[in-house]
C-alpha positions in Angstrom: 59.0 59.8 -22.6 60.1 56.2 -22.0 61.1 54.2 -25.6 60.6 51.3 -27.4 63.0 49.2 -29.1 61.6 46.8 -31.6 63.2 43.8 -32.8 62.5 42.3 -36.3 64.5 39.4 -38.4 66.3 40.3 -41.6 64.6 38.7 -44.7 61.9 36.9 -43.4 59.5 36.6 -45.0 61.5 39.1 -47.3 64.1 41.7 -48.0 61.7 44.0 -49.2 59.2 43.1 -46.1 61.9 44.1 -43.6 62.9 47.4 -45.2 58.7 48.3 -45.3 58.4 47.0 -41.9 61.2 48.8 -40.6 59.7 52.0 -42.3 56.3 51.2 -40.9 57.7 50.9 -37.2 59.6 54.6 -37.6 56.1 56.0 -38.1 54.5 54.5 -35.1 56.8 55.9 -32.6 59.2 52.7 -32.5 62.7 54.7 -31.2 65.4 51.9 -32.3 65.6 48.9 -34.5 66.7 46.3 -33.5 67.9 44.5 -36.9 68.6 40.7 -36.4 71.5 39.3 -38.1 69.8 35.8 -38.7 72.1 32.8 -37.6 71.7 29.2 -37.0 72.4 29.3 -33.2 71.2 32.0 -31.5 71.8 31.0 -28.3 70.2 33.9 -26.4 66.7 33.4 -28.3 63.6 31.3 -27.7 62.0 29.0 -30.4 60.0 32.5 -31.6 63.3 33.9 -33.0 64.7 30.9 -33.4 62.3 29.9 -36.0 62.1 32.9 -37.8 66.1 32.6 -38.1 66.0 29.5 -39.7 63.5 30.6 -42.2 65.5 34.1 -43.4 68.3 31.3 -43.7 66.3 28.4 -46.3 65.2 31.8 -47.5 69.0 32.7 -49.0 70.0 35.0 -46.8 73.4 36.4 -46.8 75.3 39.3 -45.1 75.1 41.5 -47.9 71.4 41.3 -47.5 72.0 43.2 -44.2 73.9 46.0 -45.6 71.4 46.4 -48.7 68.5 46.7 -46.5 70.2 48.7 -43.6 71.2 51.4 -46.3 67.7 51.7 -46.5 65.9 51.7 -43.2 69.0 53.3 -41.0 68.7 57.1 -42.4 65.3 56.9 -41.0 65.4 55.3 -37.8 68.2 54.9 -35.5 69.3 51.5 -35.9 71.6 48.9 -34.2 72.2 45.3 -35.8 71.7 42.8 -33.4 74.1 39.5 -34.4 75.6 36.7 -32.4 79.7 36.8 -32.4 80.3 33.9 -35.0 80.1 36.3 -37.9 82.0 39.3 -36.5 84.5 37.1 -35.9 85.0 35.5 -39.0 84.6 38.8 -41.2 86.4 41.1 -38.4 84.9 43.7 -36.4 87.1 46.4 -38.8 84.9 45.2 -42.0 81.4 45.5 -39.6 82.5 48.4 -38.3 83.0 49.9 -42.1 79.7 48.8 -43.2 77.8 50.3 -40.4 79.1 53.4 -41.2 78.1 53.4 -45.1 74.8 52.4 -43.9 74.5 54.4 -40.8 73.8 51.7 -38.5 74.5 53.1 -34.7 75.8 50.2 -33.1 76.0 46.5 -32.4 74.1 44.2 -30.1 76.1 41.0 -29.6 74.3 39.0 -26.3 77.2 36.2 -26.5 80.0 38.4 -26.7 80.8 38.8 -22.7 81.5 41.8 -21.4 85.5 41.1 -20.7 86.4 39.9 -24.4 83.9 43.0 -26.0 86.9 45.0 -24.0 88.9 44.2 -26.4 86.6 45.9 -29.3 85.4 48.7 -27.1 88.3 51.0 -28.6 87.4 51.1 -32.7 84.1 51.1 -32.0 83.7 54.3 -29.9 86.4 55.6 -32.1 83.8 55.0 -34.9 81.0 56.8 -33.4 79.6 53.9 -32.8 78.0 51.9 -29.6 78.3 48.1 -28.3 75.3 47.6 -26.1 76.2 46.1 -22.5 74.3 43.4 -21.0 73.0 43.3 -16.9 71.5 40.3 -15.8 69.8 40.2 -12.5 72.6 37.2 -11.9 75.0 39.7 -11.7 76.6 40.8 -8.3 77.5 44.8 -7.6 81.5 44.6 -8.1 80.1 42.8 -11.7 77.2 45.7 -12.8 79.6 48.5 -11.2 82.6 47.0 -13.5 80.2 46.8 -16.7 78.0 49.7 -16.2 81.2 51.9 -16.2 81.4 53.6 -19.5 78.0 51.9 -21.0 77.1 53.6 -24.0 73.4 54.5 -25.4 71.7 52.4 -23.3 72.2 49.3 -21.1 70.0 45.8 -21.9 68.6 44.9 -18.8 67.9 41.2 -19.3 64.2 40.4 -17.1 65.3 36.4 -16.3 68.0 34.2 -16.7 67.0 31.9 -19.7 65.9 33.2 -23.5 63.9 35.3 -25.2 60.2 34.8 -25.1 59.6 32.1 -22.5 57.4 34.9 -20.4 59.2 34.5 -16.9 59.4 37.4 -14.6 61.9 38.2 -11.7 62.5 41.2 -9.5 65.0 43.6 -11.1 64.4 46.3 -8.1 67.9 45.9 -6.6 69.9 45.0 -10.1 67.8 49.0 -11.2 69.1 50.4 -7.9 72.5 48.9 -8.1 72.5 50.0 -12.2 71.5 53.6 -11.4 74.0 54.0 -8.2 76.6 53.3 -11.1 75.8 54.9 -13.9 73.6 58.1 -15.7 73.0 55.8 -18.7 69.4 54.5 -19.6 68.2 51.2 -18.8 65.9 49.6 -21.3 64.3 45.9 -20.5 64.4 42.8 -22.3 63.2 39.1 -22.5 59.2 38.2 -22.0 58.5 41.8 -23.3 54.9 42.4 -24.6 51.6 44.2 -24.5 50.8 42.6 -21.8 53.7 43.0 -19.5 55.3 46.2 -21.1 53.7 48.5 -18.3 55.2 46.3 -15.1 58.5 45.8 -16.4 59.0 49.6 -17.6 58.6 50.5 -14.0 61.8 52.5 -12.8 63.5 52.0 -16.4 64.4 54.4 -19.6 62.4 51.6 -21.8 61.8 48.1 -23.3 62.9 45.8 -25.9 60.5 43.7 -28.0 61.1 40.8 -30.1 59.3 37.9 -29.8 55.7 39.7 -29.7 56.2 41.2 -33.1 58.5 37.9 -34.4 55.4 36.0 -33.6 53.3 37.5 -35.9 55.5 37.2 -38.7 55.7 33.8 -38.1 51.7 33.6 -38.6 51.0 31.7 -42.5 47.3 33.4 -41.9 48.3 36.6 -43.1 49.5 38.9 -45.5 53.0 40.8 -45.3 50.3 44.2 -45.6 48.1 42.4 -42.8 51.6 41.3 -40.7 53.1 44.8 -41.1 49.8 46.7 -39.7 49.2 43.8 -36.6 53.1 44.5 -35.6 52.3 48.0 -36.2 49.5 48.4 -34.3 51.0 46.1 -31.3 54.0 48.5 -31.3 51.9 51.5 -31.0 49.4 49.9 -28.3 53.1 49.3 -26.2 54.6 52.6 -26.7 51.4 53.9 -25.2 51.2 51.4 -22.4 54.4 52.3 -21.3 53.6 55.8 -21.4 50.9 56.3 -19.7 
């Protein structure tokens, strides 16, 4: 069965919101959660994400957030915390690496962390248990997804476009799949411009997708209610996990 990941903000609209989300997407059939760290330049993301950053921020948001609601939602789904590098920098990979742990947390997603200076992480984190996701883009020559796809762990983010999140372009990953499977056993899940609409193209000859800015979208929409935001996502997760399926 090919899987879903699903990618939601931290504290927005709340902290309580995010843990019954997150609990809400476990019971649909979501696989992995995708928990954003929100931070004031997420480079990788489109105005969607962007937004929703911004408002967990004004909000009051701080990293302890993350760990109080991770302790909550991780024993019941497998989940990774996706964060740009500022803060693991600042605080040290050591003290995310301890945290993840007391909260079960899987692994990290960092998408501006490249794939030469993650090398130097890599180590304490598979000694850990725990996996940094690697990032293909279908920019990247043979000698560069051979090199990267090496030792990839749990699953490799196959980005659809050049650009950021949400934007809705499309390219042809055939070759960067073939080149990706010639070098490695581990699944390939797709990102970028992922949604009901296109989930059931752009799972062709991959392991699964990765949705964010579908579900951000909605809660992002002042017309309704957290009960009314967490059944729409819901439901949208369940329609794709189907779609992709069938």
């Amino acid at each position: 069965m090919k899987k879903l990941v699903a990618y939601i903000t931290t504290g927005y609209p709340s902290l309580d919101f995010t843990v019954d989300m997150a609990l809400s997407l476990a019971e649909v059939g979501v696989d992995t959660l995708e928990l954003g760290i929100p931070f004031s330049d997420p480079v990788a993301d489109g105005p969607v994400i962007e937004k929703a950053n911004l408002y967990s921020l004004q909000n009051g948001f701080k990293l302890d957030h993350l760990f109080e609601v991770s302790e909550k939602i991780a024993p019941l789904i497998d989940t990774l915390w996706m964060g740009y590098f500022n803060p693991f920098y600042h605080r040290g990979m050591e003290f995310f690496i301890d945290k993840a742990k007391t909260a079960g947390v899987n692994g990290f997603i960092i998408p501006d962390l490249p794939y030469e200076e993650a090398l130097l992480y890599q180590p304490i984190i598979r000694e850990n248990n725990l996996s940094l996701i690697d990032f293909i883009a279908p920019t990247d020559t043979k000698d560069r997804i051979k090199m990267i796809t090496k030792d990839a762990q749990k699953f490799i983010y196959l980005v659809a476009y050049a650009g950021i999140t949400g934007t809705g372009q499309s390219e042809n990953l055939e070759d960067t799949i073939a080149m990706i499977r010639d070098n490695s056993k581990t699944d390939i899940f797709v990102g970028f411009g992922v949604d009901e609409n296109t989930a059931k193209e752009k799972v062709k000859g991959v392991d699964g997708v990765i949705v964010g800015s579908a579900f951000v979208k909605v809660l992002l929409d002042e017309h309704l209610s957290n009960t009314q935001k967490i059944n729409k996502i819901s439901n949208l997760a369940k329609e794709i996990k189907n779609k992709i399926n069938e």
